[in-house]
N, C-alpha and C positions, 0 to 999 in steps of 0.2 A: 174241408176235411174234418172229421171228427178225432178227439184226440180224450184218451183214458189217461191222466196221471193219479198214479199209486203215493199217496204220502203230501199232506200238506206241511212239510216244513219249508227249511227257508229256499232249498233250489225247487223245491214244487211250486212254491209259491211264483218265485220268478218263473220258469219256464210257463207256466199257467199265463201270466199277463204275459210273458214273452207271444205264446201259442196266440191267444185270443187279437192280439195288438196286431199278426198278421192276418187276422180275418177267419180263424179256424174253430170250430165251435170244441169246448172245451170243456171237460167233466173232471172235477179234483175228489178223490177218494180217499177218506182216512176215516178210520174205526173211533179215533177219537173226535166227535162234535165239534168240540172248545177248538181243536186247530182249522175248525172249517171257518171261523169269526176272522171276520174280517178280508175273505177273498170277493171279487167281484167280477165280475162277468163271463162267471163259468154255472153250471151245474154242480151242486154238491151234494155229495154220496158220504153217509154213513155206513148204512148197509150192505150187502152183496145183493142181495134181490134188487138196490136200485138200479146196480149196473148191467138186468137184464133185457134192458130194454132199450140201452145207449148204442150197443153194433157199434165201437171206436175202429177207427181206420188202422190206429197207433193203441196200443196200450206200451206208457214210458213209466218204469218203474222207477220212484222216486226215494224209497222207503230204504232206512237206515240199512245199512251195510249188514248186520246182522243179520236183517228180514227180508233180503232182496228175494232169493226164492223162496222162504214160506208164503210172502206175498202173491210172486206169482204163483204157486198151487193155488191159493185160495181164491184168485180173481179168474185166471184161467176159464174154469169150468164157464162161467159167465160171459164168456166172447162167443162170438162166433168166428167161423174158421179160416175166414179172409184176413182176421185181424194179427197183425204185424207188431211181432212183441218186443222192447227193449227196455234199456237200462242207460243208468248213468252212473255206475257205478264204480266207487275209488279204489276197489278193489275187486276183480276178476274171477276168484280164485271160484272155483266149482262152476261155474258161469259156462264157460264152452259146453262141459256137459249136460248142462241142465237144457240148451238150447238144443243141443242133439238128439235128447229123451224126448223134449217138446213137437218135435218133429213140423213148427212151426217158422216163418222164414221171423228174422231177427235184426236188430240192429243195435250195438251198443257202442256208447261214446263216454267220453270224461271228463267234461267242462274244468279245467286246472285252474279253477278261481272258488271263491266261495265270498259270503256276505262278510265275513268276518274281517277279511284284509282287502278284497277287490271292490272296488266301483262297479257294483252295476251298469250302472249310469254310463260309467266307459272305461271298457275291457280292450280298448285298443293295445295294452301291453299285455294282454293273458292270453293264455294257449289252450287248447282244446285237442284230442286226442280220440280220435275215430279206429276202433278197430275193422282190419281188415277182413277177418271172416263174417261180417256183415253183409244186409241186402244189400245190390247196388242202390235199388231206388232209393233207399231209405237212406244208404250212406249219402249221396246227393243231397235229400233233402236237409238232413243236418249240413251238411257243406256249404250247404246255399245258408242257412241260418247263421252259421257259424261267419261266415265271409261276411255277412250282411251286421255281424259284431263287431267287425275288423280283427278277429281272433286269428292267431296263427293256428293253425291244424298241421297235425302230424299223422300220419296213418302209423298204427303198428298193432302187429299180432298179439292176440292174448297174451303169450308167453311175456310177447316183449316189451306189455303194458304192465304186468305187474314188476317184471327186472324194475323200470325207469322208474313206477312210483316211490319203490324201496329206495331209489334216490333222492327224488323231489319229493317225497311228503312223509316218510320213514324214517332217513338223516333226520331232516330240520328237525321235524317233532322230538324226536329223540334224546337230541340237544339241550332244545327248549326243554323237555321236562325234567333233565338234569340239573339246567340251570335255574329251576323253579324249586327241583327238589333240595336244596342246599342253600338257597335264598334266605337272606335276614334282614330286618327292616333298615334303611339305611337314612339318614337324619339328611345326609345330606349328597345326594347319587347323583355321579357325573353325566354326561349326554349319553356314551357310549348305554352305559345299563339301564339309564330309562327308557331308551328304545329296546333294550333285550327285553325289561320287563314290561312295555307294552306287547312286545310277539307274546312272551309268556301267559299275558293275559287276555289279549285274544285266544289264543292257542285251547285256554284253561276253559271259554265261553263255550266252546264246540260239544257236540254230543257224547258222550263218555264211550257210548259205542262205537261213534266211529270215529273215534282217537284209537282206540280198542284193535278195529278191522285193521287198518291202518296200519298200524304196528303189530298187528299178528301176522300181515302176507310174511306166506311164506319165504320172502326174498330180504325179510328185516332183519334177521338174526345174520346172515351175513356183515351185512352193513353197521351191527352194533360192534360184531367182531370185531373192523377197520375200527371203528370210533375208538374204543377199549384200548386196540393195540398202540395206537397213535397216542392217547393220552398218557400211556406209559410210554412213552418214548418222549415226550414231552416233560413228563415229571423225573425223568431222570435227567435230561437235559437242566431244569430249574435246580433241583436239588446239587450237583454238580458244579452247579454254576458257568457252563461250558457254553463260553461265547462262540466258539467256531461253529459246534454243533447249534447253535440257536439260530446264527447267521441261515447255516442250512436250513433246517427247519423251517424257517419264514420262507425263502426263498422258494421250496417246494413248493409250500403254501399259494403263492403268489404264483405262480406257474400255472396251479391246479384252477385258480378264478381266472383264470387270462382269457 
């Protein structure tokens, strides 16, 4: 199978050795040179007239969250009409439609790991996230890729892939860059905060855009509301000094991770 990815950073990078490691001939595409150093045993594209002559099976759009559809307009025109467009992208938002305008069949998923905190190497505890209004075949073939990860896979709808990220990657970041925003140097910081301020500083390593998309889905601002409303309810509790109400408060807490 021939496979187009959009964008050599670091999940292009990976799904590229992942692609080629199963025997599939592979072409990595990024406008910038400098990010094509250092991939191997694929094809690499700078330009768009290179990619006129690849005919990919797959074109997997790789490219930051900002540029997901500018990328594909610009690569588009360069496929031909059998080829089967997606995405992996952490946020959805315009995405149904753009597939629909396309009038081409599609498949998009959302690998819930990244280089920054997950093992490559083994993602036997990370999840992975197949939308449903995808091709069948193509959702299979991620399935079978995914399974062959030991990844948990969740099927869900656009709608209800970007609700759950505003959970899993909207909260935490949220958090973290609260708790980065108010940070001071400390001479000498307990286990608890040097693990916060290692998240913070992975967290801090990531692309500024898609820290960005991330916390712009439209399903964030909800979720900061809860955070907001809760840490006033908390700061009154401290301030007060109200053991009963703190009891509770934990308590909740501990319910809500159960």
């Amino acid at each position: 199978m021939k496979i187009l990815i959009i964008g050599a950073g670091k999940m292009g990078k990976f799904f590229c050795d992942l692609f080629t490691s199963h025997g599939h001939q592979v072409a990595l595409f990024d406008i910038r040179p400098e990010n094509l150093l250092y991939t191997f045993n694929c094809l690499r594209f700078a330009s768009l007239d290179e990619i006129d002559g690849f005919e990919p099976d797959l074109l997997l759009n790789a490219a930051t969250v900002k540029y997901t559809i500018p990328a594909f307009e610009a690569v588009i025109p360069h496929l031909p009409e059998h080829t089967v467009i997606g995405d992996i992208a952490s946020v959805k938002t315009g995405l149904p439609e753009f597939y629909a305008r396309s009038g081409r069949r599609f498949v998009s998923t959302h690998p819930m790991f990244g280089p920054t905190f997950a093992s490559l190497a083994n993602l036997g505890n990370e999840n992975a996230i197949i939308i449903k209004e995808g091709d069948e075949e193509w959702k299979a073939f991620f399935r079978n890729l995914y399974r062959e990860l030991q990844l948990n896979i969740v099927d869900y709808t656009f709608e209800e892939h970007d609700v759950t990220t505003a959970y899993s990657l909207s909260l935490p970041f949220a958090s973290t860059l609260v708790f980065a925003g108010v940070m001071k140097h400390q001479e000498a910081p307990g286990t608890t905060f040097k693990r916060h301020m290692a998240i913070a500083r992975g967290l801090l390593s990531e692309d500024d855009y898609l820290l960005q998309e991330i916390l712009f889905n439209p399903n964030s601002s909800e979720r900061l509301t809860a955070v907001r409303e809760r840490l006033a309810e908390l700061q009154e509790i401290v301030d007060s000094r109200d053991a009963d109400r703190m009891k509770d408060f934990l308590n909740s807490a501990r319910r809500n991770i159960e």
